[in-house]
C-alpha positions, 0 to 999 in steps of 0.5 A: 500500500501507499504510504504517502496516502493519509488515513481519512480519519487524520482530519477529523481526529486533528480536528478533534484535538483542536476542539478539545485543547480549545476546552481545556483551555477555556477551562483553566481560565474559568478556574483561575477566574474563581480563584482570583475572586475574594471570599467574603467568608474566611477561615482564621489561618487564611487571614494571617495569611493575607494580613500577615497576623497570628491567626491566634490574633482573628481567632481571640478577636472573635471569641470577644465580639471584636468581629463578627465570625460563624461557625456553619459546620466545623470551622469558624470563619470570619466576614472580610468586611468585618475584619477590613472594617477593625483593621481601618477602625483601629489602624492607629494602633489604639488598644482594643 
């Protein structure tokens, strides 16, 4: 046989490919998109993390009523807001 001659399926499985790349792709980028939104709700170890504070810090901060937190299942979380809020309250460093 001709090996010159190209099976008919060759079109249609690059095709294929093209679709499937262009997928992934479209898929990844969703992904990074939800990623890259801020949560409204957060876990005291993620907020050391982003404000650079023991997460002991969040955690005392909560259990005074200093800001608001919750406790829908297992973990404590806190409102962002609620944190941005004391933060820019008490930037100037006054004890709380």
């Amino acid at each position: 046989m001709n090996d010159s001659a190209k099976n008919p399926f060759d079109l249609l499985i690059d095709q294929i490919r093209v679709v499937v790349r262009e997928e992934i792709e479209a898929a990844e980028k969703r992904r990074q998109s939800k990623s890259a939104a801020p949560k409204d709700w957060l876990r005291a170890k993620e907020l050391a993390e982003l404000y650079g504070l023991p997460k002991t810090w969040f955690e005392e901060k909560g259990r005074a009523g200093e800001i608001e937190r919750a406790k829908p299942g297992r973990y404590v979380v806190f409102s962002r807001r609620a944190v941005e809020a004391y933060l820019e309250k008490n930037k100037n460093g006054s004890p709380s």
